[in-house]
N, C-alpha and C positions, 0 to 999 in steps of 0.2 A: 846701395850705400853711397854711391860715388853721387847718384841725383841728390840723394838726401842732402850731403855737405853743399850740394850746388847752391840748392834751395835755401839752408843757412845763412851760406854767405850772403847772400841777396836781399838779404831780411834785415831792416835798419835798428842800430843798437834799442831805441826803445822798445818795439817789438819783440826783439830777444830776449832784453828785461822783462818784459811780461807773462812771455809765453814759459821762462825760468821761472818767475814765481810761480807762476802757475801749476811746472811738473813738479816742481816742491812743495808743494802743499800735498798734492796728488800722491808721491811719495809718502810725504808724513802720515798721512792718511793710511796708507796701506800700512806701514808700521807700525801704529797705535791700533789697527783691528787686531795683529798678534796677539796669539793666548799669550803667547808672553810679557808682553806689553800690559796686561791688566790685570788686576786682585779679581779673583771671583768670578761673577756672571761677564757677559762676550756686551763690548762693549758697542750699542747702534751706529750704524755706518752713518749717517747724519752729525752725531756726535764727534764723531774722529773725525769725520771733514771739517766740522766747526772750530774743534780744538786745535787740528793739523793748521788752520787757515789763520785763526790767532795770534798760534808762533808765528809763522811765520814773519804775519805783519805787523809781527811786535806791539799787540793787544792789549791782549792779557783777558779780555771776557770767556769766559768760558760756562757751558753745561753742566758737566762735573766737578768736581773739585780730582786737581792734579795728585795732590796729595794721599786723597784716598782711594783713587779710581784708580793711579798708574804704578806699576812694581818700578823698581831701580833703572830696568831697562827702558820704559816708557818713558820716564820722568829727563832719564839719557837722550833720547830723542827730542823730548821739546826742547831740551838745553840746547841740540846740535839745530834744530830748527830754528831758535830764537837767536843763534849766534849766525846762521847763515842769513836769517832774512833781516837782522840788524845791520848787519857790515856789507851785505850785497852778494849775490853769488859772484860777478863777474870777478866781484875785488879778492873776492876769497881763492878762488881761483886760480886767480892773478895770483897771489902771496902764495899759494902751494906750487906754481910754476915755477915763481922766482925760487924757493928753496931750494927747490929740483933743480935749481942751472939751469932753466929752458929758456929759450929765446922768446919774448915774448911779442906776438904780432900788432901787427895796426889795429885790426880787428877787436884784438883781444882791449889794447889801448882804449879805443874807441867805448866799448862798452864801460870799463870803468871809468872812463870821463864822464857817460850820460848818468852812471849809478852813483857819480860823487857828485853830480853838477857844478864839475868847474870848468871853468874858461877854455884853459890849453891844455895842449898836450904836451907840454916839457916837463922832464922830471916827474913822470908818471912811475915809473918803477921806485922809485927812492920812496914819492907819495905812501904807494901802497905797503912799501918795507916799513913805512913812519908807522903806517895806521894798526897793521900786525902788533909791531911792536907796544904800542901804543893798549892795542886792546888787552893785549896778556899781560900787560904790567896795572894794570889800570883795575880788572879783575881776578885778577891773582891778590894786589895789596888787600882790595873788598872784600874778599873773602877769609885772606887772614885775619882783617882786623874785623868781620863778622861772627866770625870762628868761637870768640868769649862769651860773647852773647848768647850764641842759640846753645854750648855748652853746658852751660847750666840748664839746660831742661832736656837735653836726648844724649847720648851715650857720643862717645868721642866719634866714630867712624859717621854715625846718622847727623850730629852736629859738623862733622868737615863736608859732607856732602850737602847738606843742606844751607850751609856757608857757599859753596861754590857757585850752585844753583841760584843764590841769590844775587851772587856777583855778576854771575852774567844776565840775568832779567833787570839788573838794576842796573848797568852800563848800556845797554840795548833795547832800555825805556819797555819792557815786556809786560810789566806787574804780574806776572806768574807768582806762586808760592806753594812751597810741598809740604808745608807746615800741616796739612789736613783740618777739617774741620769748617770749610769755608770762610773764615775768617779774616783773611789777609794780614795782616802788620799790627789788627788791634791790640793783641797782647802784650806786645813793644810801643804802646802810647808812650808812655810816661820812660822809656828809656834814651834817654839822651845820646849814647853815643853808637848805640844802630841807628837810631833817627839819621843824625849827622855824617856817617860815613851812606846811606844809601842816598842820601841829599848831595853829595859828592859825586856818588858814581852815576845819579840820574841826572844830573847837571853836566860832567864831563862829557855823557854819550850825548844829552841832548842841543850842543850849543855848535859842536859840528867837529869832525877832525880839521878841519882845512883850520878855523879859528884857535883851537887848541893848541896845535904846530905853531902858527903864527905867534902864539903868547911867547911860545917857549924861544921859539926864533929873536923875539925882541924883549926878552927877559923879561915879561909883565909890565914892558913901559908903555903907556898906552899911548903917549902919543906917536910910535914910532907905528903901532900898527897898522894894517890895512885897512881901508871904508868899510869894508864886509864884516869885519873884527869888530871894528868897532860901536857899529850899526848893532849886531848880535848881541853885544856883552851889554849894553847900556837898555837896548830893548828887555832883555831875558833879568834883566836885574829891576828894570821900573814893573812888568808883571810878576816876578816873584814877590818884590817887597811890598806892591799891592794888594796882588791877590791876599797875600797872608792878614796885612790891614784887614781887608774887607770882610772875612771869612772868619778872622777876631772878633768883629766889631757886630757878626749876623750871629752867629753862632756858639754856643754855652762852652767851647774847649779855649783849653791854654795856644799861647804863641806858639809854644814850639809843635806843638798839630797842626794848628793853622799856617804854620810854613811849610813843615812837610808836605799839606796837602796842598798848598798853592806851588811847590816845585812838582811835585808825582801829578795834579790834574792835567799838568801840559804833556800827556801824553806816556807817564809810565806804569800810571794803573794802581800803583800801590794803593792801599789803605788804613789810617790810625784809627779814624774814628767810622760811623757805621751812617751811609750814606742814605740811607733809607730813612734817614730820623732827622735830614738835615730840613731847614727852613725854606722855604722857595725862593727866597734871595741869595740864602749863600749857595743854591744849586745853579739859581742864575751864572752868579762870579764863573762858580766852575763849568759850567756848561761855555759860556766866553772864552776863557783859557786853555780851554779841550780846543774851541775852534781854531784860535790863536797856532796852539801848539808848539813844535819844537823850532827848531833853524836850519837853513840846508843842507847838504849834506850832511845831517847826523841819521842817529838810528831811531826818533821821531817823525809825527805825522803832525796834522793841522794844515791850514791856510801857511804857514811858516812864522818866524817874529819877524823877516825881514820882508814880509808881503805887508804885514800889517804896519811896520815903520812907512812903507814908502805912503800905503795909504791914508794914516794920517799926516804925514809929511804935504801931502795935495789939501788936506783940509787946511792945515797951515797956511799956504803957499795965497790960498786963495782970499784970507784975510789981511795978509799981512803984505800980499803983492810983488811978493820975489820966484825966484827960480826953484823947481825942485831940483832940492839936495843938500849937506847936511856936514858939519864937521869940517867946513868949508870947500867942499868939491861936490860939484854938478854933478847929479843925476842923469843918464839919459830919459829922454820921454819913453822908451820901448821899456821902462822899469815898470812906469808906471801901469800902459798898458795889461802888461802881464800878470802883476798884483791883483790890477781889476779883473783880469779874467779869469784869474783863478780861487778868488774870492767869490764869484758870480757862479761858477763851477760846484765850488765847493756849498754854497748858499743852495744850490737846486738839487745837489746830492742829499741831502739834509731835510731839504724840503719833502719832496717825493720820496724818499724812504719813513720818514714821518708817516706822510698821509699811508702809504700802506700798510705800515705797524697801526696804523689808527681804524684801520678797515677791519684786519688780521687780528686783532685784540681788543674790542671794543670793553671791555671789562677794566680795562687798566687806563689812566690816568694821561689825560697828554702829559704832563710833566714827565714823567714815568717814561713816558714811550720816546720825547724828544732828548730826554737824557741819555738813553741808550744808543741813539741815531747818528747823535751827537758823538759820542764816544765810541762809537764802530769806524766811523767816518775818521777824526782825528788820530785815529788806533790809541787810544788812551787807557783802555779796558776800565774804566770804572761805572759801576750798575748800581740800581736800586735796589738790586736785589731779585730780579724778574727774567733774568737771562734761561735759568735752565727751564723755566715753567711755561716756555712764551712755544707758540702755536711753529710744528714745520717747517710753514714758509718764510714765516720771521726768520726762523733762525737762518732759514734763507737769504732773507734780505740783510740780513746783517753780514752773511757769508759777503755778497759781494760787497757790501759796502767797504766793509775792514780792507779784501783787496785794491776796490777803488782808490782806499782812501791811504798804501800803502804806496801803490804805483802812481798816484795822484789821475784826478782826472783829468787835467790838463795834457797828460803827457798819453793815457789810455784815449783819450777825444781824438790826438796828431795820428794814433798808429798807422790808420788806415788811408791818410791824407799824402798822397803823392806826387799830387795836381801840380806843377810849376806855377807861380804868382804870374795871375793874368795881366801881361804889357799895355792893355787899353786902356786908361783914365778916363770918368766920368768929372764933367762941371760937377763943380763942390756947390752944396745949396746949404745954409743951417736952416732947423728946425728948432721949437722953441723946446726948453728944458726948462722941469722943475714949475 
């Protein structure tokens, strides 16, 4: 036991982050094979790993439908999954240490800095008491004020739960639902104020806690806030007010679909209208916005909005013949750097999980197969409709992809990388581009 902790300690916060989501999914999995965990027949161990993997990294694609596959109990665990693998285990952690009064270490520190990605370590206990607090106020209100809506159609006790359930899938960008029937949100089209409060709590979880805090810190005045803040809010608002244009202007539904689905494509899964009957432009938009996806440190995936600000920022830059950076403060170059290589990362994850679903399923459609690849990757959870009927190994490939694309692959690429930066300098030579 005592080598075990040695070995631990030894292990760099990213690694630990992985190797955690990893025994949690593993976990989930063994508690969705529970007879008690499922209605009926004993559900395929493929299938629970799928679903186990989902929650976790806040998906939402799924085999079966939650609703009608999982009893109370089951339905309990992807909520406790989707709320562990949204907020992070180390932060969660963290917050159950701090209630307890326990001292918490560098260690401990350390890991929720790489699980939040921010800068320092000061005022890391306070962070994580914000972020607590932050979550249980945030889905506590979404599930009261969901509470009327689904009322009217299930009995009070199945309507408070299934209010809850959505609170927390739709804070932690999951698009889960236990509504049954496979259908997701379609029967709430035309209802304005479920629309509008799940457009709230998918926007809160997806724009980041660090920027949330920061609003409340500078009471909504934008110019007081930080580059990061402000980078985030003005990106996340030209892709929502876009996407939903575009997705209006492709497609035979009203505005208020066309918003929801251009805030839920960037990674919360949800669904108003029926994806499978969309046009190949407006699946284009949303396949973009899947990429895009949420901002950092939230409970989103994608390339991030603020990968994709700095990278057109350099398009910019390069016509216009200035500095990168924005709101009048420089950029560093290692911003840009790292946009590109995570963009390039995420570009060949995409790619190669493609071309194997395109091997694995020759019967279905590239659109079909890049939309799903697409959306495993970003953890978006939105499908064509082709998830639970697709071949093993797909479901396979999607298995890692969702966690690739949870832990990102830039940070699963570093794990193993322990090399110190080689002291030698090579003559610099250009080659021609473009």
């Amino acid at each position: 036991m005592e080598n075990f902790k040695k070995i631990v300690k030894r292990q760099t916060p990213a690694r630990t982050i992985a190797v955690g989501f990893a025994a949690l999914i593993l976990s989930g999995t063994v508690l969705l094979l529970l007879p008690v965990a499922v209605q009926g027949a004993r559900l395929p161990g493929l299938d629970a790993l799928f679903t186990a993997t989902s929650a976790v990294c806040v998906t939402g694609l799924v085999t079966v439908d939650p609703g009608d596959t999982f009893t109370l109990f089951g339905q309990a665990v992807l909520a406790v999954l989707m709320q562990l693998g949204g907020l992070g285990i180390s932060s969660v952690s963290m917050g159950l240490a701090i209630a307890a009064g326990r001292r918490i270490s560098f260690r401990g520190r350390s890991l929720v800095r790489e699980a939040l990605n921010v800068e320092s370590f000061e005022g890391m206990v306070k962070l994580v008491r914000a972020i607590m607090t932050m979550t249980l106020l945030v889905e506590g209100i979404g599930a009261v004020a969901s509470y009327p809506v689904f009322a009217r159609d299930y009995p009070p006790l199945r309507a408070a739960w299934i209010s809850v359930f959505h609170a927390v899938a739709s804070f932690n960008n999951a698009g889960f639902d236990v509504l049954g029937g496979g259908h997701s949100l379609i029967p709430y089209c035309s209802n304005v104020w479920l629309n509008l409060v799940t457009d709230a709590m998918i926007v809160l979880g997806g724009i980041g806690f660090m920027v949330v805090l920061d609003v409340l810190r500078c009471r909504g005045r934008f110019r007081k806030l930080t580059l990061h803040s402000k980078v985030v809010l003005t990106t996340t608002a030209v892709l929502i007010l876009g996407g939903a244009l575009l997705l209006w202007l492709t497609e035979p539904i009203s505005f208020l679909a066309a918003l929801f689905q251009s805030i839920t494509t960037r990674t919360a899964g949800f669904s108003t209208i029926d994806i499978g009957a969309m046009t190949n432009a407006g699946l284009l938009v949303m396949m973009i916005l899947m990429f895009i996806g949420a901002s950092p440190g939230s409970t989103g995936g994608g390339i991030k909005t603020t990968t994709f600000f700095v990278l057109m920022q350099e398009v910019r830059i390069i016509f216009s013949k200035r500095r990168l950076g924005a709101f009048k403060r420089r950029l560093p170059k290692e911003s840009l750097d790292k946009a590109a290589t995570i963009t390039l990362l995420g570009a060949v994850v995409v790619f190669v999980g493609t071309f194997v679903l395109c091997v694995l399923e020759p019967q279905l459609s590239f659109v079909q197969l890049l939309f799903e690849q697409v959306s495993a990757y970003s953890t978006a959870g939105l499908t064509m409709g082709i998830t639970a009927g697709l071949h093993p190994a797909s479901k396979a490939v999607l298995i890692a992809t969702m966690f690739i694309g949870r832990v990102g692959a830039f940070t699963l690429l570093s794990l193993w990388v322990t090399r110190p930066e080689p002291s030698a300098k090579y003559t610099e030579e250009a080659i021609t581009i473009g």
